[in-house]
N, C-alpha and C positions, 0 to 999 in steps of 0.2 A: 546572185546564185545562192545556193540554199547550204551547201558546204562553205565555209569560209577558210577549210583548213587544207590545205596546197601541199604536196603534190596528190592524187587521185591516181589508182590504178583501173586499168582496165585488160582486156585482152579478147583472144577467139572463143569458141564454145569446148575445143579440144584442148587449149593450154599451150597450143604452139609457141602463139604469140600473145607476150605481154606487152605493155606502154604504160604511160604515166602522162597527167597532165602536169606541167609544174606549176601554172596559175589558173585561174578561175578562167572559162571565155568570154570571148568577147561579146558575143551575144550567141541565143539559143534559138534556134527556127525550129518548130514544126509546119514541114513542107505537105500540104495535104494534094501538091497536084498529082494526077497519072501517071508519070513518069514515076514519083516514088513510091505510087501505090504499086506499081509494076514491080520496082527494082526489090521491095522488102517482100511482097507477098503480103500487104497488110494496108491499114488504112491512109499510112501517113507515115512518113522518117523523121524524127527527130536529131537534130545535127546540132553541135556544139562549135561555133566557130573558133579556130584558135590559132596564133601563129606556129607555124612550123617548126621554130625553134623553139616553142614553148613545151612541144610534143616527142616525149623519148620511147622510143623502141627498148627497151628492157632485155627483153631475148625474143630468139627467132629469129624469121624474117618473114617478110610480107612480097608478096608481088601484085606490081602494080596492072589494072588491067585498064585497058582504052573503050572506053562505049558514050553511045552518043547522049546527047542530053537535049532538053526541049529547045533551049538556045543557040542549039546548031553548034555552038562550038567544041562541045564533048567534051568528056569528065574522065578523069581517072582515079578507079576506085582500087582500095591498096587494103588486100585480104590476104589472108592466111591460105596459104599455096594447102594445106594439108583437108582443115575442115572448111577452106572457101567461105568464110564469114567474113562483113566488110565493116571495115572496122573504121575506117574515115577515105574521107573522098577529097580532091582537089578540082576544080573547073571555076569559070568565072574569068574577071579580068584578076586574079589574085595568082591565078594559077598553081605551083609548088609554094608560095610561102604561106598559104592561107591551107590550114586544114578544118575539114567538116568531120567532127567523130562521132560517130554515131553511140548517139547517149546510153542507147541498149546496153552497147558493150563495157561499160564503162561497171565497175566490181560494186558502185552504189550511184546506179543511175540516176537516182532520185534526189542526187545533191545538181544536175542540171536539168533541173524545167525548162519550159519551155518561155521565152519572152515576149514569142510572137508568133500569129496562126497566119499561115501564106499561102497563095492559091485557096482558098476554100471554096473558090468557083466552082471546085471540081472535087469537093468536100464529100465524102460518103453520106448520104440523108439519115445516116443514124450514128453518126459522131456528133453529139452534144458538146460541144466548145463552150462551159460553164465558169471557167478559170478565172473570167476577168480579164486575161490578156487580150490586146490588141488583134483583133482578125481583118486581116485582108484578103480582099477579094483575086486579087494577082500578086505581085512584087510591091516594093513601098520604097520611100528615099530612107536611106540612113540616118539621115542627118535629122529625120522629125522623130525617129523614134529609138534610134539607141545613145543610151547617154556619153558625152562629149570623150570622156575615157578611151571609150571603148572605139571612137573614130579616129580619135588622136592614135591608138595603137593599129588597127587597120591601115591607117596611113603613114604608119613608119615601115610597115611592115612587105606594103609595097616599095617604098623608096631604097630597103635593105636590099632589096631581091634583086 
């Protein structure tokens, strides 16, 4: 990560809701498939993985909303009931302990890049991916491309829940 100073704040576009990360994530996906070009309005969502416990609600509150997701199993994404911005998502086999924040929202986004470009199957033909990071054509195993850290916390993180 590009910030190395812990905790980070974020929130909605209204100030409803605040949060905070208290550690860096675990890894950082930019999703370039259809589904998140859908759900942003934009070319690609940027998600910061992190466990749930590492992620505080500050003030407000958020509600959580149910929609489907391309793996069938559906996602629930947790906004700000007032100006409806989403501000992380939970789906996958992780389900509530694993949170996806969306980097946007995040007060200095730019302390999480991105680690890894996924789906670019389905990639916009005028989003140049110059970064250097790793681009995949679909999904990718974990274990060849985030460092050993960051699986070891993934997998406690399951076993808490």
């Amino acid at each position: 990560m590009e910030n190395n100073e812990y905790p980070i704040a974020g929130g909605c576009t209204c100030s409803a809701v605040r949060y905070q990360l208290h550690c860096a994530p675990m890894f950082v996906h930019c999703c370039h498939c259809t589904w998140c070009q859908r759900e942003t309005g934009s070319a690609f969502a940027v998600n910061a993985m992190i466990e749930t416990g590492q992620l505080e609600l500050l003030s407000g509150a958020v509600e959580h909303i149910e929609t489907p997701s391309n793996s069938g199993a559906g996602q629930t994404i947790v906004r700000c009931p007032q100006c409806e911005v989403a501000l992380w998502s939970h789906y996958g086999a992780a389900k509530e302990r694993i949170a996806f924040v969306r980097v946007g929202t995040l007060d200095e986004s730019s302390a999480c890049p991105p680690d890894i470009h996924i789906f670019t199957s389905t990639k916009l033909p005028w989003v140049a991916l110059t970064d250097g990071k790793p681009a995949m054509e679909e999904f990718y195993r974990r274990s060849l491309y985030w460092p050993e850290a960051s699986v070891t916390r993934y997998q406690q993180a399951l076993k808490d829940g």
